[in-house]
CHARMM-style PDB file with segment names, atoms N, HN, CA, C and O in Angstrom:
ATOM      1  N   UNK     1       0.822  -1.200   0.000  1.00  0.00      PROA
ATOM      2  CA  UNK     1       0.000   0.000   0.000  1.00  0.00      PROA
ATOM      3  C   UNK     1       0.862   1.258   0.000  1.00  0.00      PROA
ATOM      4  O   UNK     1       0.501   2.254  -0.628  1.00  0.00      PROA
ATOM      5  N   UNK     2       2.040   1.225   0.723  1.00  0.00      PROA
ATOM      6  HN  UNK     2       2.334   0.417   1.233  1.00  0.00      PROA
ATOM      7  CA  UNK     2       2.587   2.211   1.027  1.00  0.00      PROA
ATOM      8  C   UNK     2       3.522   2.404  -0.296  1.00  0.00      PROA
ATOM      9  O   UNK     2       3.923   3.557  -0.453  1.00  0.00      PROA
ATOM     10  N   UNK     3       3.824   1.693  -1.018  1.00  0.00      PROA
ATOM     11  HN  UNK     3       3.499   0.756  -0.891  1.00  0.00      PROA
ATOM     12  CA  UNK     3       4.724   1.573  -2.601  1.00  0.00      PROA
ATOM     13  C   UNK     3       3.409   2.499  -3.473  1.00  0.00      PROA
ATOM     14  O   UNK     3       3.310   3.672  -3.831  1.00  0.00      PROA
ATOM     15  N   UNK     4       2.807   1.681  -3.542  1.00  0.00      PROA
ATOM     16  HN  UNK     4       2.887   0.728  -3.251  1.00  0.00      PROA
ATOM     17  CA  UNK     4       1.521   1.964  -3.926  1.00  0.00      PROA
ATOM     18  C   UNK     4       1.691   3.677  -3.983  1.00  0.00      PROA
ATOM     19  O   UNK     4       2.111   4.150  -5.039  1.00  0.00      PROA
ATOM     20  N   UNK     5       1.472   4.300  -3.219  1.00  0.00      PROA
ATOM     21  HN  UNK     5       1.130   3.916  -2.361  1.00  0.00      PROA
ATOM     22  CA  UNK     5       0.937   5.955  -2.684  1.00  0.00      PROA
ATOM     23  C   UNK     5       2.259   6.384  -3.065  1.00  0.00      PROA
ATOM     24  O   UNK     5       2.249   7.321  -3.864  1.00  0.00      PROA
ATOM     25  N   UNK     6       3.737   5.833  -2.613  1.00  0.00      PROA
ATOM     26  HN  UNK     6       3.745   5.072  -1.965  1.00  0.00      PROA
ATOM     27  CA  UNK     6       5.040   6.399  -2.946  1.00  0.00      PROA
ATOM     28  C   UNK     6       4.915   6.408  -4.819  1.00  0.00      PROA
ATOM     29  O   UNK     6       5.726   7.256  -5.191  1.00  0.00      PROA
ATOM     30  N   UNK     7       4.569   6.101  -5.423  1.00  0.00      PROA
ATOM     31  HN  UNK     7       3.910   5.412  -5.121  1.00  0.00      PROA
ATOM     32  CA  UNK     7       4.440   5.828  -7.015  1.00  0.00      PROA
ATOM     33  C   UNK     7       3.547   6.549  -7.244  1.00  0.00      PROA
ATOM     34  O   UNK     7       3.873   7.306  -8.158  1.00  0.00      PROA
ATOM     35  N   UNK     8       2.309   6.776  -6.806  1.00  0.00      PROA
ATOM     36  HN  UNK     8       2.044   6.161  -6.063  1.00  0.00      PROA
ATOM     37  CA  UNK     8       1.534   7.877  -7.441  1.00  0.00      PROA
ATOM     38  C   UNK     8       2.233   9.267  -7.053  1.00  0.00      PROA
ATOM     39  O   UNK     8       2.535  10.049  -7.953  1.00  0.00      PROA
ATOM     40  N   UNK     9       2.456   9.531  -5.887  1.00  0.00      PROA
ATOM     41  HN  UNK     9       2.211   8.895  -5.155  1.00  0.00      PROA
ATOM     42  CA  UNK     9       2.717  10.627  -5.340  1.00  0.00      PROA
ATOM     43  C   UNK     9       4.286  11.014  -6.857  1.00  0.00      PROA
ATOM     44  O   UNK     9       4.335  12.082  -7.468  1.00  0.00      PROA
ATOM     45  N   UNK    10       5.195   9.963  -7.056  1.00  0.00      PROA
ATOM     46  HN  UNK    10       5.155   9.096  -6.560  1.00  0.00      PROA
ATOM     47  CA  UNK    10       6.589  10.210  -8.072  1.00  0.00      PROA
ATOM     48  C   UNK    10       5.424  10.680  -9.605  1.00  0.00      PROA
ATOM     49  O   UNK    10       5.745  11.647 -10.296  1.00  0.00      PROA
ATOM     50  N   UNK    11       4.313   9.970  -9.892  1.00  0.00      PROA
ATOM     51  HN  UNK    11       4.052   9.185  -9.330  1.00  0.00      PROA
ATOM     52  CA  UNK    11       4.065  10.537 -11.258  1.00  0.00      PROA
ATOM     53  C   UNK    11       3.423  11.385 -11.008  1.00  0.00      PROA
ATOM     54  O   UNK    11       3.597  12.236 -11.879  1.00  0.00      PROA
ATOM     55  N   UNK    12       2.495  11.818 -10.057  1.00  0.00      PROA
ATOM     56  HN  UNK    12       2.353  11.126  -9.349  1.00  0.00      PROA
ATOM     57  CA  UNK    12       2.015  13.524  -9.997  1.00  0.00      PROA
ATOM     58  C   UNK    12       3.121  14.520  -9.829  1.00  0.00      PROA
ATOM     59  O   UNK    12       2.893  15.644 -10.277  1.00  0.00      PROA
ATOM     60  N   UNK    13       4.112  14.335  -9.344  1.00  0.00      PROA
ATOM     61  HN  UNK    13       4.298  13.422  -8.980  1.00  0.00      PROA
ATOM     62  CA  UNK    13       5.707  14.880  -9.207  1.00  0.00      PROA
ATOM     63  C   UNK    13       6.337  15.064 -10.781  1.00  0.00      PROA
ATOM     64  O   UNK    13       6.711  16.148 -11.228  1.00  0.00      PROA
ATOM     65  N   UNK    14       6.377  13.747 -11.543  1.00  0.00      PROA
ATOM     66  HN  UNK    14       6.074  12.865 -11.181  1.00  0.00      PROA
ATOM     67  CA  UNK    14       6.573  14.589 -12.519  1.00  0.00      PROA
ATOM     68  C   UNK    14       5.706  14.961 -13.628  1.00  0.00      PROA
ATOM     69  O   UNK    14       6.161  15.634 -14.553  1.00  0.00      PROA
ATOM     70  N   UNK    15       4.160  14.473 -13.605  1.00  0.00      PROA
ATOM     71  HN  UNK    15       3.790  13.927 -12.853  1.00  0.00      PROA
ATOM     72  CA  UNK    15       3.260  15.383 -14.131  1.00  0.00      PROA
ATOM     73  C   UNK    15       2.882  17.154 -14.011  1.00  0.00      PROA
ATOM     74  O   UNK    15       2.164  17.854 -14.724  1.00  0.00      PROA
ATOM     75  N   UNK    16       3.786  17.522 -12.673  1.00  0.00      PROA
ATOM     76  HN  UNK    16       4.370  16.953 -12.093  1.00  0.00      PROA
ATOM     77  CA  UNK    16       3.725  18.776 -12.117  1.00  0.00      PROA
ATOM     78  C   UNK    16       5.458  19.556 -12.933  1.00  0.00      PROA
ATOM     79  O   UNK    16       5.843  20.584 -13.490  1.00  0.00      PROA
ATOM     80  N   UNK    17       5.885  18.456 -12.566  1.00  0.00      PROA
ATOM     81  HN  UNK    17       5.572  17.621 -12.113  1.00  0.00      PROA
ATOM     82  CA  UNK    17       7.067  19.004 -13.461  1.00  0.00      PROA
ATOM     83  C   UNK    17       7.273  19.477 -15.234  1.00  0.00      PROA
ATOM     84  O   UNK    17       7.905  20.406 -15.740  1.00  0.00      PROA
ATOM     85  N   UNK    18       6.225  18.104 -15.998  1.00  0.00      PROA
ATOM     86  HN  UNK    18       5.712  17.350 -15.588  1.00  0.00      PROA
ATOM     87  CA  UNK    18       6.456  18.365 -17.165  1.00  0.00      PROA
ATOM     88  C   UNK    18       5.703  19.684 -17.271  1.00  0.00      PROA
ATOM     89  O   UNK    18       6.243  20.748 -17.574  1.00  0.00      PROA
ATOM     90  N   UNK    19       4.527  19.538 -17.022  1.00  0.00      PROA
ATOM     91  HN  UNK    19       4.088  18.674 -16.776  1.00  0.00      PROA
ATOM     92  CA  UNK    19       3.656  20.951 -17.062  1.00  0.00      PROA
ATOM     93  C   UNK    19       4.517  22.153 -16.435  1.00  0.00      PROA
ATOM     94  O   UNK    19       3.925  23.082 -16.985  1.00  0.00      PROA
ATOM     95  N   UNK    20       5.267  22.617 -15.850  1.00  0.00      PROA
ATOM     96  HN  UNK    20       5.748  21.863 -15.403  1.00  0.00      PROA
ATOM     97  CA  UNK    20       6.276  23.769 -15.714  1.00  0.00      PROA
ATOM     98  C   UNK    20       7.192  23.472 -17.115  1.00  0.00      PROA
ATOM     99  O   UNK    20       7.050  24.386 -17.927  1.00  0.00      PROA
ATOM    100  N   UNK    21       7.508  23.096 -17.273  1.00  0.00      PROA
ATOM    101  HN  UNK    21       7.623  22.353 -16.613  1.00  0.00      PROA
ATOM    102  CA  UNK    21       8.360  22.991 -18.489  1.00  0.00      PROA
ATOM    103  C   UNK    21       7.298  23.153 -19.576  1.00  0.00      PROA
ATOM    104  O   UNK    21       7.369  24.339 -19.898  1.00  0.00      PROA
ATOM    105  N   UNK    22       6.299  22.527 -20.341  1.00  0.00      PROA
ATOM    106  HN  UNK    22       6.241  21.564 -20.079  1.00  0.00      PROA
ATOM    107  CA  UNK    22       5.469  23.411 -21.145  1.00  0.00      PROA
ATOM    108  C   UNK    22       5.499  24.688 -21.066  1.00  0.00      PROA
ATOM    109  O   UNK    22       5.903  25.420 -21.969  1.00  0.00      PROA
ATOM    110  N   UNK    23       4.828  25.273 -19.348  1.00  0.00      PROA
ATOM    111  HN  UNK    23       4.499  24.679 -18.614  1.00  0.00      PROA
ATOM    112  CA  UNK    23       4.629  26.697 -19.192  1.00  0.00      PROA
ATOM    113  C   UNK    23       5.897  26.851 -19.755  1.00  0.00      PROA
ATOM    114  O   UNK    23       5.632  27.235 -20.894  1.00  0.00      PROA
ATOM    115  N   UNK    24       6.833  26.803 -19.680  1.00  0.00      PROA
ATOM    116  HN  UNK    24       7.048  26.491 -18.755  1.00  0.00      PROA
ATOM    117  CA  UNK    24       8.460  27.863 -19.757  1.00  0.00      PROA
ATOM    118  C   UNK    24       8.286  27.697 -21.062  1.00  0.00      PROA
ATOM    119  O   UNK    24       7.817  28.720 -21.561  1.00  0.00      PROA
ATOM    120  N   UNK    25       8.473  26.799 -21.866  1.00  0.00      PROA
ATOM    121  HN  UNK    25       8.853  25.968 -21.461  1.00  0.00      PROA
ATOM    122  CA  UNK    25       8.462  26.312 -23.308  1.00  0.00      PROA
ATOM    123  C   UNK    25       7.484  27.500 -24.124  1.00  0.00      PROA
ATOM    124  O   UNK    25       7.836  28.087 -25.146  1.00  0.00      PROA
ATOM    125  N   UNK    26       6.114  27.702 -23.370  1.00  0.00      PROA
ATOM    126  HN  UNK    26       5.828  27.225 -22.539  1.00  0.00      PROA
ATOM    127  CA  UNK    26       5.109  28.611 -23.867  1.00  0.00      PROA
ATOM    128  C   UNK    26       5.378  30.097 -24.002  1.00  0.00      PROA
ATOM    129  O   UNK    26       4.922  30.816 -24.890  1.00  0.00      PROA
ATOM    130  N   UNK    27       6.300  30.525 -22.855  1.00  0.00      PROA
ATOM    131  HN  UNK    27       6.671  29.941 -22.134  1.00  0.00      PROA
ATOM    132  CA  UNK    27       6.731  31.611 -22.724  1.00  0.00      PROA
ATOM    133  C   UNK    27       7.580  31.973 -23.599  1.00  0.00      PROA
ATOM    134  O   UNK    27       7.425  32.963 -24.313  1.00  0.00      PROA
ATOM    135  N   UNK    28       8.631  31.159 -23.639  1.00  0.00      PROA
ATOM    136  HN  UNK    28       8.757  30.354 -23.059  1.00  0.00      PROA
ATOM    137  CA  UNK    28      10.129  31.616 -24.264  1.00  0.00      PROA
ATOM    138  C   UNK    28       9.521  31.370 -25.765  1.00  0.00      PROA
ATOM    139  O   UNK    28      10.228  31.955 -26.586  1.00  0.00      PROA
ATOM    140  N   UNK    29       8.551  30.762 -26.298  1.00  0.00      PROA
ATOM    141  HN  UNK    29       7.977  30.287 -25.631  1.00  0.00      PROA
ATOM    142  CA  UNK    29       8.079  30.896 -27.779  1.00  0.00      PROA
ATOM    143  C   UNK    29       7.392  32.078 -27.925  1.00  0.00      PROA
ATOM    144  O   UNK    29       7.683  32.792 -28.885  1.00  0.00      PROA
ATOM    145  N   UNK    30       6.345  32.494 -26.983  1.00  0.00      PROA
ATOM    146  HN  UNK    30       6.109  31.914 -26.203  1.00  0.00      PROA
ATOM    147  CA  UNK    30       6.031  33.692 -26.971  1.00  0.00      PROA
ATOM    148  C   UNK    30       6.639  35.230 -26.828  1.00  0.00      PROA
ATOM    149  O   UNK    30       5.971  36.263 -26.766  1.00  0.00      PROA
ATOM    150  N   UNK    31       8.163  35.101 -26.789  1.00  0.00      PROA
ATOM    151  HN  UNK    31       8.706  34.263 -26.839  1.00  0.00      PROA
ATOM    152  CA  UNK    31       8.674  36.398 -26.493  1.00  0.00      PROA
ATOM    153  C   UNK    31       9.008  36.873 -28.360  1.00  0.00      PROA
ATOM    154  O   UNK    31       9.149  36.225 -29.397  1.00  0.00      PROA
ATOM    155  N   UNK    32       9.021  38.487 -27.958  1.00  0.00      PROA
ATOM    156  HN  UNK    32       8.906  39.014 -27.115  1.00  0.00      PROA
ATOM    157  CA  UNK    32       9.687  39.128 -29.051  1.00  0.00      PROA
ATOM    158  C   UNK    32      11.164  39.033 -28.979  1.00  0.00      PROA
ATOM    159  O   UNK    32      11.700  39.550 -27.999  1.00  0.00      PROA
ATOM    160  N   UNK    33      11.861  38.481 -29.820  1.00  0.00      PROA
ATOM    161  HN  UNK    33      11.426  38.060 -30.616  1.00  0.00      PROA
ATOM    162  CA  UNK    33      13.252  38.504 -30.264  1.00  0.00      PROA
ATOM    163  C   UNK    33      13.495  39.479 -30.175  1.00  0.00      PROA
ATOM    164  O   UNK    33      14.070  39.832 -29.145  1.00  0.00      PROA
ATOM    165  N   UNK    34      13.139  40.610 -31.378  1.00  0.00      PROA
ATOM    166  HN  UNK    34      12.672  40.324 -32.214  1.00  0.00      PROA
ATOM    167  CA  UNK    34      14.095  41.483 -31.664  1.00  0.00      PROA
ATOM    168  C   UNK    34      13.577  42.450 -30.448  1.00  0.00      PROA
ATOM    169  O   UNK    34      14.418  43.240 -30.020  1.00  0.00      PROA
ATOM    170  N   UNK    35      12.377  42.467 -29.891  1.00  0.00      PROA
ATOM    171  HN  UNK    35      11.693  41.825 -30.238  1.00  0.00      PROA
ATOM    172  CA  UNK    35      12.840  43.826 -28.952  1.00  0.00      PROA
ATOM    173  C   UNK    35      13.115  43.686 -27.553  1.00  0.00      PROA
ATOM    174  O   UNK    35      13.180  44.520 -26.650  1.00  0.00      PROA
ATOM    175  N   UNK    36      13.303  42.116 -27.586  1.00  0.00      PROA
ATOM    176  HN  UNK    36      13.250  41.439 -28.320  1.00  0.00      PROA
ATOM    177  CA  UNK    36      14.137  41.768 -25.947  1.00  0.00      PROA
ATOM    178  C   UNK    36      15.778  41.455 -26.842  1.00  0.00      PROA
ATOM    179  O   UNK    36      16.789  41.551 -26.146  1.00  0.00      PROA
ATOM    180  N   UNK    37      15.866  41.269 -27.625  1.00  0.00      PROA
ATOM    181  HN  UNK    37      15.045  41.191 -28.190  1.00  0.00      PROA
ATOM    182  CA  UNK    37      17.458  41.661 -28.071  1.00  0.00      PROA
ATOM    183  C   UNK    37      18.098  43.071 -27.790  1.00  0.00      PROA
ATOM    184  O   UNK    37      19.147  43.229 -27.166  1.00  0.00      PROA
ATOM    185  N   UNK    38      17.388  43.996 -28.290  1.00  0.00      PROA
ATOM    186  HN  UNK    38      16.536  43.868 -28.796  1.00  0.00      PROA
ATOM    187  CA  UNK    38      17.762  45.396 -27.917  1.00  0.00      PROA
ATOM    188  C   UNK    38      17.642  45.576 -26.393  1.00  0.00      PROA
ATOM    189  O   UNK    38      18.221  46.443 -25.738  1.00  0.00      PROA
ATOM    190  N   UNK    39      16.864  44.697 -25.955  1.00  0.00      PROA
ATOM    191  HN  UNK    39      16.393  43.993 -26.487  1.00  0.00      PROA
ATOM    192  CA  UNK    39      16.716  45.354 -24.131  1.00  0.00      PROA
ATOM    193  C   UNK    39      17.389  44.763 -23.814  1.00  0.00      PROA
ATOM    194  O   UNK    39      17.582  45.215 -22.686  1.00  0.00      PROA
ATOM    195  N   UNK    40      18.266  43.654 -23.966  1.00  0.00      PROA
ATOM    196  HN  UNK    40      18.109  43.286 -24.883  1.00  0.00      PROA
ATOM    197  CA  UNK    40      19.395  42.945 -23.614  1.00  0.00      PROA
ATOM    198  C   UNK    40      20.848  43.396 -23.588  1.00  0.00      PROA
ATOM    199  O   UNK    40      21.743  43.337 -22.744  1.00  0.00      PROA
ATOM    200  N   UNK    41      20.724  43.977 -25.113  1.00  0.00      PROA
ATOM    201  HN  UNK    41      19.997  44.024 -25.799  1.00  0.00      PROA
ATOM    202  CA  UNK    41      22.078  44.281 -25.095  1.00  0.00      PROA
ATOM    203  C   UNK    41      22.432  46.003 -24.439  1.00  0.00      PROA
ATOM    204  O   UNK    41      23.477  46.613 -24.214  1.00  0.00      PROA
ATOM    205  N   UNK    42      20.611  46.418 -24.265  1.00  0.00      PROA
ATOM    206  HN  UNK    42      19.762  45.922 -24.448  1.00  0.00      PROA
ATOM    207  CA  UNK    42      21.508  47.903 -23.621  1.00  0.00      PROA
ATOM    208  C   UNK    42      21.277  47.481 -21.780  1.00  0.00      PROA
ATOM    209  O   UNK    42      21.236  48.441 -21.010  1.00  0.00      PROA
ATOM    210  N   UNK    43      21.176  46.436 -21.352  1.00  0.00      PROA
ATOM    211  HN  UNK    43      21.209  45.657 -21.978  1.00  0.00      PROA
ATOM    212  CA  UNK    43      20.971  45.591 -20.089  1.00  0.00      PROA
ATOM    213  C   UNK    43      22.431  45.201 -19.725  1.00  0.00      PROA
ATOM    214  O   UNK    43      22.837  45.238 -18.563  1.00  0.00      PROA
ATOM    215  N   UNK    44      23.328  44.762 -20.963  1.00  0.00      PROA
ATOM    216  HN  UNK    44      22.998  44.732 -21.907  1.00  0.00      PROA
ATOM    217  CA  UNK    44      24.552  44.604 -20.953  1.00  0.00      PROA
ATOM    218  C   UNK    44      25.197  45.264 -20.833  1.00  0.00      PROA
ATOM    219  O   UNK    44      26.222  45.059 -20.183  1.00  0.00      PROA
ATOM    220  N   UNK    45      24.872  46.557 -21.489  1.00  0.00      PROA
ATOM    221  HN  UNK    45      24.040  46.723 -22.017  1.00  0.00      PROA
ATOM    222  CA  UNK    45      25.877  47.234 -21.742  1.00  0.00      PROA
ATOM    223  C   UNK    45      25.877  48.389 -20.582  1.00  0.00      PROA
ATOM    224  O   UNK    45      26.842  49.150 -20.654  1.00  0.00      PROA
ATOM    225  N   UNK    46      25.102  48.598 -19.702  1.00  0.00      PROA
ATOM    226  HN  UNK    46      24.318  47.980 -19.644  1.00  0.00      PROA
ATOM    227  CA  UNK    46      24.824  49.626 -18.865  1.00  0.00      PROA
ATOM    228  C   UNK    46      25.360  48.584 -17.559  1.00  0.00      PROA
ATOM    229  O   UNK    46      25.871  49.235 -16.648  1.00  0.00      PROA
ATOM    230  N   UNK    47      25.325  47.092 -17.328  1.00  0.00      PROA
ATOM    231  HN  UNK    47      24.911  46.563 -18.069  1.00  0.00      PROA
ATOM    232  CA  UNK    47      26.057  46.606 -16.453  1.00  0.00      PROA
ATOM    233  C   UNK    47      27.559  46.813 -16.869  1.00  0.00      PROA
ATOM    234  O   UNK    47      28.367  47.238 -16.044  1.00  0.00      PROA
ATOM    235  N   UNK    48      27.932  46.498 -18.191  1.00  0.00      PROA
ATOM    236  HN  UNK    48      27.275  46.153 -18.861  1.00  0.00      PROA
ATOM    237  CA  UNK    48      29.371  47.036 -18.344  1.00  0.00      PROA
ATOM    238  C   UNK    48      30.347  48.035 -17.975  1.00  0.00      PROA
ATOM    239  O   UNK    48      31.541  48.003 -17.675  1.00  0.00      PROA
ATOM    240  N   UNK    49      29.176  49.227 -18.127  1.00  0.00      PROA
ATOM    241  HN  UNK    49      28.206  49.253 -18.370  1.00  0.00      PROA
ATOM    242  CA  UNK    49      29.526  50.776 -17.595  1.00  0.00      PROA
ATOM    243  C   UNK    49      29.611  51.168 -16.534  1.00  0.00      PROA
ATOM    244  O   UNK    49      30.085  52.274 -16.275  1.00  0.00      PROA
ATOM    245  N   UNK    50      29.020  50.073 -15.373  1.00  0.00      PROA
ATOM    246  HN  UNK    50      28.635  49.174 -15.583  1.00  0.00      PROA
ATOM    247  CA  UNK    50      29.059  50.259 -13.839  1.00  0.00      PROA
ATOM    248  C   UNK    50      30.212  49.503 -13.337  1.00  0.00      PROA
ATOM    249  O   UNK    50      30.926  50.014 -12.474  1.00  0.00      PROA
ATOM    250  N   UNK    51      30.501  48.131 -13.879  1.00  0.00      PROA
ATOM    251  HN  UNK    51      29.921  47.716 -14.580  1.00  0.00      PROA
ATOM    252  CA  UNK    51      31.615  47.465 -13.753  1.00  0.00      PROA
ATOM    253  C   UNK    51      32.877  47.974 -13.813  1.00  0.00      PROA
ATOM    254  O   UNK    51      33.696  48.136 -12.908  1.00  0.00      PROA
ATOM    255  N   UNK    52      32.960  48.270 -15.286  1.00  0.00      PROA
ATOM    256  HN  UNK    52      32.294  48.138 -16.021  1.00  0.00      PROA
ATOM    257  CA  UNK    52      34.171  49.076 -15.569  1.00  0.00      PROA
ATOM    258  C   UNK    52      34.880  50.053 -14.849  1.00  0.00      PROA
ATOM    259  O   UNK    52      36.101  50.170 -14.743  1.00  0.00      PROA
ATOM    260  N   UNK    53      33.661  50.991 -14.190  1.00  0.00      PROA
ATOM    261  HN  UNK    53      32.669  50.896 -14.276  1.00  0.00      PROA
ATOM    262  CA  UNK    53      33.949  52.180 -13.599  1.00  0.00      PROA
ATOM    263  C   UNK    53      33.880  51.831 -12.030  1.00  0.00      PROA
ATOM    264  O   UNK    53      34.307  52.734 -11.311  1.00  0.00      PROA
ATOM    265  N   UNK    54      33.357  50.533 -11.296  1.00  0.00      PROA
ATOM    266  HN  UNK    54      33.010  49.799 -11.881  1.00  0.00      PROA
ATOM    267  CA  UNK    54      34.038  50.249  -9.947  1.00  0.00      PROA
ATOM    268  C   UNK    54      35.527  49.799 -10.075  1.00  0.00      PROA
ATOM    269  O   UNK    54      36.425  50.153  -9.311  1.00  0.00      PROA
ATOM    270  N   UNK    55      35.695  48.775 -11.397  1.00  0.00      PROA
ATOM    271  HN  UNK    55      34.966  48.487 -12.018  1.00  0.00      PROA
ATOM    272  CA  UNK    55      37.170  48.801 -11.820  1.00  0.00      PROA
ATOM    273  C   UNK    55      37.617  49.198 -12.040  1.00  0.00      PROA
ATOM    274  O   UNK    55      38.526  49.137 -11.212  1.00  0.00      PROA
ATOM    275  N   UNK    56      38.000  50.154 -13.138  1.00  0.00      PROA
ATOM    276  HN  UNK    56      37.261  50.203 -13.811  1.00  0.00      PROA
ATOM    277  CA  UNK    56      38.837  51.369 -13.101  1.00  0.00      PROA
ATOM    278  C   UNK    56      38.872  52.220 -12.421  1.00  0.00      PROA
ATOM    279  O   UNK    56      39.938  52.400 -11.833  1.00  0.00      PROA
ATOM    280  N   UNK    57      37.682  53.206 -12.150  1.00  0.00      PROA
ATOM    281  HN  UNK    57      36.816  53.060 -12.628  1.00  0.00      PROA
ATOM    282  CA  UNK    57      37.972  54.415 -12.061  1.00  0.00      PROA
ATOM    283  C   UNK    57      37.586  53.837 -10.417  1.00  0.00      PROA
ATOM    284  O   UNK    57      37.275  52.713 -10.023  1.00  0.00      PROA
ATOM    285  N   UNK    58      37.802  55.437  -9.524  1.00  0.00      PROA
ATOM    286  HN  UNK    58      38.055  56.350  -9.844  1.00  0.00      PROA
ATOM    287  CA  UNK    58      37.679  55.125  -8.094  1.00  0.00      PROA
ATOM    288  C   UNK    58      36.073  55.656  -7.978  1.00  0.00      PROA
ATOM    289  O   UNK    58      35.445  55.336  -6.969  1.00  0.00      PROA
ATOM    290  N   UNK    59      35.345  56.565  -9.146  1.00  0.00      PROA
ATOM    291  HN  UNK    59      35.855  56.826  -9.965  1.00  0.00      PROA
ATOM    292  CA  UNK    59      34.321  57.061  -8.700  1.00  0.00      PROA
ATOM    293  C   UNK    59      33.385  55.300  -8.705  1.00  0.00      PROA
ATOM    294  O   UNK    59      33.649  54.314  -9.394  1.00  0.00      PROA
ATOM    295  N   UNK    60      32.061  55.520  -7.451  1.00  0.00      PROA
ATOM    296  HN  UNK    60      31.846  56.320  -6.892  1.00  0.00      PROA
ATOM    297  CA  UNK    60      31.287  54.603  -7.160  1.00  0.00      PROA
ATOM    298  C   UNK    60      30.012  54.651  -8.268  1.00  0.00      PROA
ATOM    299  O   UNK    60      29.600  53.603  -8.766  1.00  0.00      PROA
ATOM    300  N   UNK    61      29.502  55.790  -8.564  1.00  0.00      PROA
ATOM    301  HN  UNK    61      29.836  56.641  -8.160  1.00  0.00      PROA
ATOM    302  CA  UNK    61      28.636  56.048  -9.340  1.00  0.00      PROA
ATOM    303  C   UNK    61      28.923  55.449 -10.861  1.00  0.00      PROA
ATOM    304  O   UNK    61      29.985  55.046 -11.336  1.00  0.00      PROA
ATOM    305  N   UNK    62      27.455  55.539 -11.527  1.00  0.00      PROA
ATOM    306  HN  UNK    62      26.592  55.866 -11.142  1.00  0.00      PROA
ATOM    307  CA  UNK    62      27.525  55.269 -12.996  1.00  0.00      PROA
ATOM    308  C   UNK    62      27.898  55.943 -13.468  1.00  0.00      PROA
ATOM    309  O   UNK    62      27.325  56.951 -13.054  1.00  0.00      PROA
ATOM    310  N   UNK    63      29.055  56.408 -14.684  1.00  0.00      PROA
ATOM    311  HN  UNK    63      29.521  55.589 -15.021  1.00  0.00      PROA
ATOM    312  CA  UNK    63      29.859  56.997 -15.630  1.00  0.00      PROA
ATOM    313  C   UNK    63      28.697  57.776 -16.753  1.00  0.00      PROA
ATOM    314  O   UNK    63      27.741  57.096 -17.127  1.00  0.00      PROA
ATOM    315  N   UNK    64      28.794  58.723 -17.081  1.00  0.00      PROA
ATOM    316  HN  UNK    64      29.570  59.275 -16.777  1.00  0.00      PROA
ATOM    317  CA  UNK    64      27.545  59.484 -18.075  1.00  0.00      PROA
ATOM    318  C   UNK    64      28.559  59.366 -18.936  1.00  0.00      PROA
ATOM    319  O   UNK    64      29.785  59.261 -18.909  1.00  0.00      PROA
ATOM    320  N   UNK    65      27.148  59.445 -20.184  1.00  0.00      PROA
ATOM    321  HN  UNK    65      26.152  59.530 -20.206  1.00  0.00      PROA
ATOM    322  CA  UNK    65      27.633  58.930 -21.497  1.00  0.00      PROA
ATOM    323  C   UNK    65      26.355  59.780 -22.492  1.00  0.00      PROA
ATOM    324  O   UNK    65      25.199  60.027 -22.149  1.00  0.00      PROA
ATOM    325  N   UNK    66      26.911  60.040 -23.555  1.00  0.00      PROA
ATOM    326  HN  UNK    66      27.850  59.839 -23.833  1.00  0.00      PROA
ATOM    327  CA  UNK    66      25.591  60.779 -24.160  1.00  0.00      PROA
ATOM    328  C   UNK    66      25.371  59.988 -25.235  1.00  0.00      PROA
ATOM    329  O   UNK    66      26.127  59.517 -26.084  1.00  0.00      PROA
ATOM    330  N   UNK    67      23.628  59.891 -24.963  1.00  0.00      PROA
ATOM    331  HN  UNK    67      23.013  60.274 -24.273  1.00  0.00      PROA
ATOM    332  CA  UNK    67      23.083  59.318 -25.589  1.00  0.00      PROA
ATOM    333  C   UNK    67      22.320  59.574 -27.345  1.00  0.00      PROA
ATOM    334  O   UNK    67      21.149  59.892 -27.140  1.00  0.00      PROA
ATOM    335  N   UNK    68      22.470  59.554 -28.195  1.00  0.00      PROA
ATOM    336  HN  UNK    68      23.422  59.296 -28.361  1.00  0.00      PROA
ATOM    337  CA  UNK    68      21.579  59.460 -29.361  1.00  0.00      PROA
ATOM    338  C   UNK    68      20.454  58.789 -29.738  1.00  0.00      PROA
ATOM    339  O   UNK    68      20.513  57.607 -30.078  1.00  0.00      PROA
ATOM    340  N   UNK    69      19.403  59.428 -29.716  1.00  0.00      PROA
ATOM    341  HN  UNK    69      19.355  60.388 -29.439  1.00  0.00      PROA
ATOM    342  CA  UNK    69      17.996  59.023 -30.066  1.00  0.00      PROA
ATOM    343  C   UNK    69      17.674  58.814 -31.002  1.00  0.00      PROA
ATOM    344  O   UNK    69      17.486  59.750 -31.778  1.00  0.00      PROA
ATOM    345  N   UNK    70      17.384  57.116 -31.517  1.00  0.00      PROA
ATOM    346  HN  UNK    70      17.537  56.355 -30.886  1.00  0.00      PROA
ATOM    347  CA  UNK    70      16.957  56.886 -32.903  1.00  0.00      PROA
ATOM    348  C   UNK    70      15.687  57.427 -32.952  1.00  0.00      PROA
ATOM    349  O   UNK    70      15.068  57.475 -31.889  1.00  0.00      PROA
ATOM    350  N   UNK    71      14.958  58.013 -34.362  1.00  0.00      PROA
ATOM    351  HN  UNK    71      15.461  57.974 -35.226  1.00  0.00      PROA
ATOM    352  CA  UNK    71      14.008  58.329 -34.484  1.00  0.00      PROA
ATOM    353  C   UNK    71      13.078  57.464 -35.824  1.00  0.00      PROA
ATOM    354  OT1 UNK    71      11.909  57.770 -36.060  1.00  0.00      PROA
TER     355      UNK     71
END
């Protein structure tokens, strides 16, 4: 009896599992490429600019940089 309940309890375990993995699967098909590419790479690149500048420089703050506005 007790095998029994230990075995259902393992396939609702990974019936709960595959279904999170669909969900994720659903999501990551559903995203926009190109405009989480651009939010990525200026995500990167603005961690770069804080990095750099606790490494190099002694100031703590983020480094200004001027920006150009695509239109």
């Amino acid at each position: 009896m007790a095998k029994k309940t230990l075995d259902t309890r393992g396939v609702e375990a990974l019936e709960s599992i595959a279904e999170a993995f669909r969900t994720i699967e659903d999501s990551i098909l559903d995203l926009d490429i190109p405009m989480w590419s651009e939010r990525l790479e200026w995500y990167l690149n603005e961690f770069h600019l804080i990095a750099k500048s606790k490494v190099i420089g002694s100031s703590s703050s983020r480094p200004e940089r001027k920006v150009t506005v695509k239109e």
